[in-house]
TORGUZA-909921 format. One record per residue (C-alpha): residue number from 1; residue in one letter; chain; z, x, y. Coordinates in steps of 0.001 Angstrom, whole numbers, plus 500000, padded with zeros to 6 digits. Last residue first. Example, Ala and Ser with C-alpha at 12.3 -4.5 7.8 and 13.67 -1.06 7.14 Angstrom:
BEGIN
   markol   guza   lotor        w        u        v
        2      S       A   507140   513670   498940
        1      A       A   507800   512300   495500
This chain:
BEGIN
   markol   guza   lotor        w        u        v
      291      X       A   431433   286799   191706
      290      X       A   432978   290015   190508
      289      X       A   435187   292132   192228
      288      X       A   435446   295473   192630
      287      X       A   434045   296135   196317
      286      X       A   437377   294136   198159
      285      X       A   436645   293194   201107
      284      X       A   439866   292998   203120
      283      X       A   439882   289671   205268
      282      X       A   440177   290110   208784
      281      X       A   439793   286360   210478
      280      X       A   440698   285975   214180
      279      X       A   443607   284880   216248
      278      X       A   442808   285248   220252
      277      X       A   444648   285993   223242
      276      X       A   443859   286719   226726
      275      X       A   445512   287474   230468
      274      X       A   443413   287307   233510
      273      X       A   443665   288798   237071
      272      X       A   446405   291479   236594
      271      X       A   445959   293732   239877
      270      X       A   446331   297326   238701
      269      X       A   443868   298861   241578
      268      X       A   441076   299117   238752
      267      X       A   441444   295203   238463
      266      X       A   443924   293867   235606
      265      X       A   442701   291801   232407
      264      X       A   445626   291559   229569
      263      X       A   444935   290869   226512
      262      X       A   446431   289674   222860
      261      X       A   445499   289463   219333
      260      X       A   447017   288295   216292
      259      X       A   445302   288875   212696
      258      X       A   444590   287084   209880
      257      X       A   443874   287642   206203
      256      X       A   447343   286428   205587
      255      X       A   448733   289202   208204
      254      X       A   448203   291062   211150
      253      X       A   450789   290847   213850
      252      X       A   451774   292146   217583
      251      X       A   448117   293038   217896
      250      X       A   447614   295106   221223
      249      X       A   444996   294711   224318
      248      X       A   444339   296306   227779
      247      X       A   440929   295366   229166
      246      X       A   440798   297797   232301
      245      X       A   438484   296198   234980
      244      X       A   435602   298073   236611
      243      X       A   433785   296440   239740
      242      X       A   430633   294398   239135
      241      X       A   433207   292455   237358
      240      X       A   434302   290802   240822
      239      X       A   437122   288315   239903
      238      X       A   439454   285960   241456
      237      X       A   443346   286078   240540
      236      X       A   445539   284558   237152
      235      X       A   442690   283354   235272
      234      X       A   444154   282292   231324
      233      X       A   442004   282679   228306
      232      X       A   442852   281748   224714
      231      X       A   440207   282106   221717
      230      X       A   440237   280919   217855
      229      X       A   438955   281597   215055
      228      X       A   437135   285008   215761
      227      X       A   435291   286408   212691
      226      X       A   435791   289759   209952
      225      X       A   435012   290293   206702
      224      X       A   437163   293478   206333
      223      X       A   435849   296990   204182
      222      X       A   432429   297070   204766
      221      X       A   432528   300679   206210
      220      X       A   431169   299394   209337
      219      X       A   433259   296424   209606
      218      X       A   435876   298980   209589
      217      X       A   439994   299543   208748
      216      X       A   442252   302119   209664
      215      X       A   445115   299877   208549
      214      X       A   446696   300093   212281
      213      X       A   443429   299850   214156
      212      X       A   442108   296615   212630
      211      X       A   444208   294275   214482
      210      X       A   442945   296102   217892
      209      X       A   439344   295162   216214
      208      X       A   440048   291565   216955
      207      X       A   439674   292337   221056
      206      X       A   436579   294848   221139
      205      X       A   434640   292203   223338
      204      X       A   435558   288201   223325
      203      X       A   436734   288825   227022
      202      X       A   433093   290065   227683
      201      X       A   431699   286497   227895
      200      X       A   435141   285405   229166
      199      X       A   434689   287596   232094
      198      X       A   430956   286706   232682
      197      X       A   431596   283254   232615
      196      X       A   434444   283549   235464
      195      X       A   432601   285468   237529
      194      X       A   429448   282696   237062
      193      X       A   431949   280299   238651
      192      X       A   433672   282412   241379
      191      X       A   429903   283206   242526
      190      X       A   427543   285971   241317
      189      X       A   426565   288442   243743
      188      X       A   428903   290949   242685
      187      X       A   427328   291141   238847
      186      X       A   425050   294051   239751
      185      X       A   426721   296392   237054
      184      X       A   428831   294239   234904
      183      X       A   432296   296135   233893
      182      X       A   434420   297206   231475
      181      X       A   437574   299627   230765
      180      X       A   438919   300346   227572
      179      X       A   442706   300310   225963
      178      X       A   444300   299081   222169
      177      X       A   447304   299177   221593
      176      X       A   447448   298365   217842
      175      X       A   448332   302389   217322
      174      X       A   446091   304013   215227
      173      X       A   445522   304462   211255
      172      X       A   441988   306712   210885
      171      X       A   438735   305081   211523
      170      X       A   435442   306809   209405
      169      X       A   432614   304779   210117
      168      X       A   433417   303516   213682
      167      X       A   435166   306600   214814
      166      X       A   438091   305035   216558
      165      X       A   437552   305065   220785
      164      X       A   441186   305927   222630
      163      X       A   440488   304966   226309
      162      X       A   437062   303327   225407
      161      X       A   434696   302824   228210
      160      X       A   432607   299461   228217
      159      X       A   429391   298808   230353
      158      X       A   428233   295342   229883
      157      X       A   424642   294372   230546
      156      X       A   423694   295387   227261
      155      X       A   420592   298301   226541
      154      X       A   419385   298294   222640
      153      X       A   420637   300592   220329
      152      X       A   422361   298188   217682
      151      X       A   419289   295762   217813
      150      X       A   416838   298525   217428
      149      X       A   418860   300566   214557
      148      X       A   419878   297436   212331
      147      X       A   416896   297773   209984
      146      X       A   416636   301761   209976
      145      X       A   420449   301227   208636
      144      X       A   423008   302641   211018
      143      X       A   424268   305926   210291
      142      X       A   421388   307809   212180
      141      X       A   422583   305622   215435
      140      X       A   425907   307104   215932
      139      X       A   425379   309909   218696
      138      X       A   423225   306710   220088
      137      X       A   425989   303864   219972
      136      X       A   428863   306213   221702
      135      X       A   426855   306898   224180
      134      X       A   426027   303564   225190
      133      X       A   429836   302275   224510
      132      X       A   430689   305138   227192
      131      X       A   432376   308174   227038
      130      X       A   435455   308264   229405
      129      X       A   434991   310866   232288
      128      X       A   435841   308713   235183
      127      X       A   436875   305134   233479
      126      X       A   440079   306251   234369
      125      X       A   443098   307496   231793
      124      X       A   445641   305014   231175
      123      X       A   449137   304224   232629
      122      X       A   449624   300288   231927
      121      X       A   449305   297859   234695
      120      X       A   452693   296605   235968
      119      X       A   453521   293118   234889
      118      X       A   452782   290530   237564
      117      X       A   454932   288343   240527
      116      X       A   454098   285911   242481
      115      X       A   455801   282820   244359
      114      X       A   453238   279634   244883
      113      X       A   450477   278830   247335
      112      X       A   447928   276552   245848
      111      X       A   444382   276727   245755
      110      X       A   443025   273183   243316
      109      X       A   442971   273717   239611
      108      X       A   440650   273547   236503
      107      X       A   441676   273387   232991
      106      X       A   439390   273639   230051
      105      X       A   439816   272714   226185
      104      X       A   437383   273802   223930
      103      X       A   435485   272995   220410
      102      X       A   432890   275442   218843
      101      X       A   430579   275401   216029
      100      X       A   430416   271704   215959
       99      X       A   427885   269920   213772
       98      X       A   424507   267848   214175
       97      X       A   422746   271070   213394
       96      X       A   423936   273064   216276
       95      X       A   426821   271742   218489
       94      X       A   429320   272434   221187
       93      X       A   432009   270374   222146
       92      X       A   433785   270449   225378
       91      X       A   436876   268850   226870
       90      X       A   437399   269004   230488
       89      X       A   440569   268775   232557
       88      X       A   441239   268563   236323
       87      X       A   443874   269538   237800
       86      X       A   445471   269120   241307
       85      X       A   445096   265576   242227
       84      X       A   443450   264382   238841
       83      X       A   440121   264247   236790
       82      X       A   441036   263611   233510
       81      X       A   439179   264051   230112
       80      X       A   436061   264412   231259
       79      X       A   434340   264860   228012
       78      X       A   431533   267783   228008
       77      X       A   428992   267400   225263
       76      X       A   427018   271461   224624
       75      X       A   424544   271585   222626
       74      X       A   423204   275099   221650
       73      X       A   419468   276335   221548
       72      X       A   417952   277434   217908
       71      X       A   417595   280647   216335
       70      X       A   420583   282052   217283
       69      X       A   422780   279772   214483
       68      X       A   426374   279993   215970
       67      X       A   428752   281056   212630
       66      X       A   431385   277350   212357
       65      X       A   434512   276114   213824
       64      X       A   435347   278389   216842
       63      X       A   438361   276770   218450
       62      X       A   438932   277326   222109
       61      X       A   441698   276695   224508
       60      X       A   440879   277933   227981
       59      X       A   443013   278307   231108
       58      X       A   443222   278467   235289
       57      X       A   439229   277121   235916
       56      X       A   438196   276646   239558
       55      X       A   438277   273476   241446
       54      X       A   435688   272877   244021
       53      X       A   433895   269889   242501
       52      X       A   434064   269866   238412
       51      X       A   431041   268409   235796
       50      X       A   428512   271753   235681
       49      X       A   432165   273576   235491
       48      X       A   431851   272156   232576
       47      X       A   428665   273458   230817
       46      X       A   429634   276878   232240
       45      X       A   432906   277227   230583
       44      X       A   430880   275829   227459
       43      X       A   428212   278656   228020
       42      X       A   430973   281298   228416
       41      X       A   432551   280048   225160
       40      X       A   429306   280550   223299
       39      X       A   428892   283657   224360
       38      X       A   431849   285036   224102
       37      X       A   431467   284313   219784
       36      X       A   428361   286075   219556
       35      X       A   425472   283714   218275
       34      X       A   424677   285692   214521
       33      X       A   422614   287865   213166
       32      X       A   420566   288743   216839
       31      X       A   423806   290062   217946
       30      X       A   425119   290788   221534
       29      X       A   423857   288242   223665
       28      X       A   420549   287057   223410
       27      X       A   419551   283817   221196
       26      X       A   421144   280771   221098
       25      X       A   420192   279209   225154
       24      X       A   422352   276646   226278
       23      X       A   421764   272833   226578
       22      X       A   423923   270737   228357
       21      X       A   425451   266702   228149
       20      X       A   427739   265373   230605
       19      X       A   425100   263214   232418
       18      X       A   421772   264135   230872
       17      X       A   420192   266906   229617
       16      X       A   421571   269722   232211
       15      X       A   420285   273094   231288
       14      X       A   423000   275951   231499
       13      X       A   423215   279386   233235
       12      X       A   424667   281627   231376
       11      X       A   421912   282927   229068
       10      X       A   419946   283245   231981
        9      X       A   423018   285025   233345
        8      X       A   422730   287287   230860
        7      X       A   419139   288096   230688
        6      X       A   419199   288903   234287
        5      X       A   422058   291356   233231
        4      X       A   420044   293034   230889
        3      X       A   416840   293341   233089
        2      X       A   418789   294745   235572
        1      X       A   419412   293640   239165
């Protein structure tokens, strides 16, 4: 196992308090400005499957309220809302400073047998050949202020391949669609559980910036304030994300300083296995105005 993904589960693996109440680690992930927003939804997944028997999560409804401080450790106060035949359902609120920077709703499910059916996977180049995130970060790192450098080259546990990568400080209008593949190297001995936090930890990953492609936009050119409000996750199939996954996205619509975002997870043999969508802030920046 890596260093980096031994870090993550760390991160991922919860401290009970007291009955229904957890403590997650702030620091890690993928910023040190700011808790990343998978993060702290993969903790909160965690924190209640801490308080469900043999059920695994189907959906998540979360609301990011306020920017996670990384400085400090996380509170996490599951409700158990209901605890029936087939589903169970958690509420979870997650706090820093005696306030909520995260609320989320979380469905759990017994095994059923039911009809199936799936949309086809899309037609994409491999992740065979496709440069990856790594890469991509050190041909770029003399454009990155001597500040940021360490913390933007340092090794992740997730390994993301771009189908159609932008150029980070000079974008051109795209398509919204919006393709990569991802994976956690070392990640198959993790149970259902953890698989689950580790796909909504990365589920969080390169999604807003599909609402950015069509304007050509850039956080790196400091031309859109951007932050996730809200995040929508639905587990159609089990996962093993030691194996590569294609994370096909699209923005139907940007607008009022917001943008629409959707996902769909499928297994490098085109099995759909989670489907995502998120609204998140993109306000232009604009350089001319006074305070």
């Amino acid at each position: 196992m890596s260093d980096e993904l031994a870090e993550l589960l760390n991160i991922l693996e919860i401290e009970q308090l007291e009955v229904d109440l957890f403590r997650g680690i702030g620091g890690g992930g993928e910023t040190t400005v700011r808790i990343f927003g998978g993060q702290v939804i993969a903790q909160a997944l965690a924190a209640a499957y801490k308080t469900v028997d043999a059920r695994l999560c189907h959906s998540l409804h979360a609301y990011f309220i306020r920017a996670g401080d990384p400085s400090i450790p996380v509170i996490y106060q599951v409700d158990r809302a209901r605890d029936g035949g087939s589903f169970t359902t958690r509420r979870v609120v997650a706090v820093q400073h005696g306030k909520q920077i995260l609320n989320m709703s979380a469905s759990f499910h017994v095994d059923e047998d039911g009809w199936g059916h799936q949309h086809t996977m899309p037609d994409v180049k491999g992740p065979d050949g496709l440069q990856s995130r790594a890469e991509q970060r050190e041909e770029n790192k003399d454009r990155i202020p001597e500040k940021y450098r360490k913390d933007f080259l340092r090794k992740r546990p997730i390994e993301i391949r771009e189908v159609a990568p932008q150029d980070w400080f000079n974008p051109v209008k795209a398509s919204d669609e919006n393709n990569l593949w991802f994976r956690v190297p070392g990640a198959g001995g993790a149970d259902a559980k953890m698989q689950h936090c580790l796909l909504a930890y990365a589920s969080d990953m390169n999604l807003l910036g599909s609402s950015l492609r069509p304007h050509g936009a850039s956080f790196f050119k400091g031309q859109v304030m951007t932050a996730s409000l809200d995040h929508a996750m639905w587990f159609h199939k089990p996962v093993n994300f030691d194996d590569w996954h294609l994370y096909s996205m699209d923005s139907p619509f940007t607008g009022g300083a917001r943008g629409f975002n959707r996902g769909t997870i499928y297994t490098q043999s085109g099995e759909l296995v989670a489907s995502v969508a998120q609204e998140g802030l993109v306000r232009p920046i604009n350089k001319d105005k006074k305070s």
